[in-house]
N, C-alpha and C positions, 0 to 999 in steps of 0.2 A: 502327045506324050502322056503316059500315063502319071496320075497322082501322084505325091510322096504320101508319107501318112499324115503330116501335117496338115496338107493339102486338103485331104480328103476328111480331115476331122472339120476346118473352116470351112469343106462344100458343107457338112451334116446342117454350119450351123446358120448356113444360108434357109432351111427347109425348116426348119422351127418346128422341130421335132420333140417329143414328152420325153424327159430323161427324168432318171431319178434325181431326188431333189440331193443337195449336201447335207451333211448330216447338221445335228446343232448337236452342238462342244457343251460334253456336260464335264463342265472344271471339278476337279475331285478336292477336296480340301486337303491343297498341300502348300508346305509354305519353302518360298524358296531357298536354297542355300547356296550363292555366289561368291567363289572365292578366286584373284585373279590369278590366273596361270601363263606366267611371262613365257614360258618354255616354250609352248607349244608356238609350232610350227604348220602346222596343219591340222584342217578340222573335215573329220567326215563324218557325212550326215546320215540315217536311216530317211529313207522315204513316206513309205505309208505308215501312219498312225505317230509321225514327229514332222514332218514338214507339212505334208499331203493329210486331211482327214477324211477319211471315206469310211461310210456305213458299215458298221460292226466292227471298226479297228483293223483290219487288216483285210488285204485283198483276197476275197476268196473265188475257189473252183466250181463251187459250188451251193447255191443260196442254201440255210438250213429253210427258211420258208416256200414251201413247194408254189404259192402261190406266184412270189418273184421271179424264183429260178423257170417256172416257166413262163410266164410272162418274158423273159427277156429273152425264151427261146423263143417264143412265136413271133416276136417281133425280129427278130435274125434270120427266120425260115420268111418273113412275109417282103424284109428288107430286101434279101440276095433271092431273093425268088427260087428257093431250094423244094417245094412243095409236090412240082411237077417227077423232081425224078424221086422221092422217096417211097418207100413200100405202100401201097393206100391201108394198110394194116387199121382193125377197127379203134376210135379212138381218136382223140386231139393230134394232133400235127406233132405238137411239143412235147408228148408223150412217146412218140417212137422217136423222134431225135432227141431225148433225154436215154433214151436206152442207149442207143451209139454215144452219145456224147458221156455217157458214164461208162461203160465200156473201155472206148480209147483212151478214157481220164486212167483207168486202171493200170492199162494196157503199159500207158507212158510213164507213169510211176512204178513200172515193175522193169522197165528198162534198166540194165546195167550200166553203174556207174562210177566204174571204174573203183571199184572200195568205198563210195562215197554212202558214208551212215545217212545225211541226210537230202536223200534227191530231191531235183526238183524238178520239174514239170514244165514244160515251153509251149508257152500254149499258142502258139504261130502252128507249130508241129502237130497240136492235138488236132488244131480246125484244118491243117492242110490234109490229115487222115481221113475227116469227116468227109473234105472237097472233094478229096481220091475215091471217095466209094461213090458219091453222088456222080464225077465226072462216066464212073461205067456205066451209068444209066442214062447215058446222053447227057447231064447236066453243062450246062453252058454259060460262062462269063464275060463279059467285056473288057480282055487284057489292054485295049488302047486304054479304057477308063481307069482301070483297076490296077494292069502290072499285070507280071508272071505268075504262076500259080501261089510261089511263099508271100510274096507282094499282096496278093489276094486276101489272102490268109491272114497277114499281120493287119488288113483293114476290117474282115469278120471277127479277128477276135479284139480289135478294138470296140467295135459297136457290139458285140456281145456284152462285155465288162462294163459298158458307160450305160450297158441297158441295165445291168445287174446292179449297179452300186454306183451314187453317187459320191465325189468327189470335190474339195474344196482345198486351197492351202488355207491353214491356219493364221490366226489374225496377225500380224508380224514377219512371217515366214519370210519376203522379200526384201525385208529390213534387215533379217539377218542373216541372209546370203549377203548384200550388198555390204555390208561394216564388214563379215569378215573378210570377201575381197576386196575393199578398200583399204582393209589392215597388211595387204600384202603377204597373207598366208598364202598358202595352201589350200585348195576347197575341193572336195570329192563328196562321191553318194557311196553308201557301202550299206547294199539293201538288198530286201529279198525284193523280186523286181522282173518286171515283162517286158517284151518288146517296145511297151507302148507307156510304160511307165514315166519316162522321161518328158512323152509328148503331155500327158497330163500335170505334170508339176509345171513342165513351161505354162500352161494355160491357167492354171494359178495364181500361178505366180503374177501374169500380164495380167488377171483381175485384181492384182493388186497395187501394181506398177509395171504403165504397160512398155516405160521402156526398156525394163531387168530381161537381158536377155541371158539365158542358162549356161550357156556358149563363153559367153562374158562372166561369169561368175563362179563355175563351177568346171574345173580341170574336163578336159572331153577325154583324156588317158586314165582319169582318176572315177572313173562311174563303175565299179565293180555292181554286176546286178547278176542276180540269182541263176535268171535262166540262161545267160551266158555261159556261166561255170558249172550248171548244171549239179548245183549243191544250196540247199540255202541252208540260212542262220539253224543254229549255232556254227555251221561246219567250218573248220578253220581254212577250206579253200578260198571263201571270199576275203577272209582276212588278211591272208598269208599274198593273196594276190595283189591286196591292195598296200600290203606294206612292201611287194618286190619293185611296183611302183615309185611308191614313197624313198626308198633305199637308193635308187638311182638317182633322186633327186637331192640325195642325201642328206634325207630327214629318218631320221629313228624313232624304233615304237614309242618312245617317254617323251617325244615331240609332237605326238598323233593325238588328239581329242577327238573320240567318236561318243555323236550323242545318239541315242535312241530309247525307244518307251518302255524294254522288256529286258527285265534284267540278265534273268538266264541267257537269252537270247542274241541279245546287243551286248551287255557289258561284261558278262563275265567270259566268255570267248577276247572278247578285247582284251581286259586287264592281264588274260592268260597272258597273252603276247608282249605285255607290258607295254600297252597304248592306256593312257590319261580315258575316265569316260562322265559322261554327263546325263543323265535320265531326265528326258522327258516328260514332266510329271503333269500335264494340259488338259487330259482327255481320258473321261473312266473308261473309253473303247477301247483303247488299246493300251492304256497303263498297266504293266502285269511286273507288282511289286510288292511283298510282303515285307512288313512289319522284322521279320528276322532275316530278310536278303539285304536290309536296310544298311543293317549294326554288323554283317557278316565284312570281315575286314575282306573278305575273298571274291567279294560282288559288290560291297557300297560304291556308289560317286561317287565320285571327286565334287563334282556338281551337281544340284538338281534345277532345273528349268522348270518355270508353268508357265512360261511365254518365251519361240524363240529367238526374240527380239534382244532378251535377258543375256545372249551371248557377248554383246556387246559389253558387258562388266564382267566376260572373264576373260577374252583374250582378243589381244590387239588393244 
């Protein structure tokens, strides 16, 4: 029987493979502001750059250092053994499949969607376009090891990403999934987000406590992620989805606390909807807060966090 992705991430880490390191958390000089919030009912979290911290604050498609980005392509052409069916064109390996892989990167952000201002990109979908052009050249995989073609796909572009950028939860992060599920809330992710994004915060999380299981702690109805809805942050489809959720459970936006790092982005899309919100203030990576988004009554918290363990003094 073929792998899950799970599966296939604990074989990687049979083989004691180089990955990128996690980053180190450079804490920005901020000082907290905890005020309790008896109301709230449910708390949803962003992912990368507030629970999850990975190199450069947020998950990217594309390294800006040409060094890494390709680096972590040759290591994906040398892993899945993709080298035999590409063009022998003159040049590194990682240089003609950086041409296709920027290409289809284009290709799939230029997909319609549906009115949506901010698309987003499934990148299970970009590497199964990569596989489809390799498979016309005879390329060949191991579906008993691997799975079906997307199955394929969701495990290349996991080891693509973990070549690309390492990942760590932040020091606390499993403390504070567990208090707010032990307070009997509500817990959801409301984040821009991949296939594989989930399997990485559980592995986190278990380096920090290996018995927090994500399953256990965080709504599996309640994971509204990017490339599912095919919109990310600001756009009010994740939001809007994640409160039709919430509404059947009948909790209301002024019962909702969504924390994340980026005010534009996380809080003030929330506050639109009149969800409660909380800034992540941890990490100069992904912190994106200015000085007048602060004092703007139309974007400040409710709360700011620099550790999110700190949720525990404000609700439940």
């Amino acid at each position: 029987m073929a792998l899950t992705l799970e599966q296939y991430a604990a074989y990687l880490d049979t083989r004691d493979l180089p990955w990128p390191a996690a980053p180190t958390v450079d804490r920005p000089k901020a000082k907290p502001h905890l005020v309790r919030l008896p109301q709230v009912r449910a708390v949803l979290w962003n992912v990368y750059g507030t629970l999850l911290a990975v190199s450069g604050g947020d998950l990217l498609f594309e390294h800006p250092t040409p060094f890494i980005m390709n680096n972590a392509l040759d290591k994906t052409i040398q892993e899945f053994k993709m080298w035999a069916s590409m063009s022998r064109k003159p040049g590194q390996p990682s240089e003609y499949m950086g041409q296709i892989y920027r290409q289809l990167l284009s290709e799939q952000c230029s997909i319609p969607g549906g009115g949506e201002r901010h698309p987003e990109v499934a990148v299970e979908h970009l590497w199964e376009a990569i596989l489809k052009r390799l498979l016309q050249k005879d390329y060949k995989f191991d579906a008993g090891f691997f799975g079906s073609l997307n199955e394929y796909s969701r495990k290349v572009a996991y080891f693509f990403h973990a070549s690309l950028q390492g990942t760590a939860c932040y020091s606390g992060a499993a403390d504070a999934l567990r208090h707010v599920a032990a307070a009997g809330l509500t817990q959801g992710l409301l984040a821009d987000g991949q296939c594989f994004t989930t399997l990485q915060l559980q592995r986190g999380l278990s380096a920090q406590d290996a018995d927090l299981k994500l399953d256990d702690a965080v709504d599996p109805d309640l994971r509204v992620l990017s490339y599912e809805l095919r919109g990310r942050k600001p756009s009010e489809r994740l939001f809007r989805q994640a409160m039709t959720v919430l509404n059947e459970k009948g909790i209301g936006p002024a019962e909702v606390l969504h924390i994340g790092s980026r005010v534009t982005l996380d809080l003030v899309p929330a506050r639109r909807l009149g969800m409660r919100t909380a800034l992540f203030a941890g990490d100069r990576a992904s912190l994106q807060a200015t000085a007048e988004q602060l004092k703007d009554p139309n974007a400040r918290p409710d709360v700011l966090l620099t550790e999110p363990a700190q949720i525990a003094e404000v609700v439940g």
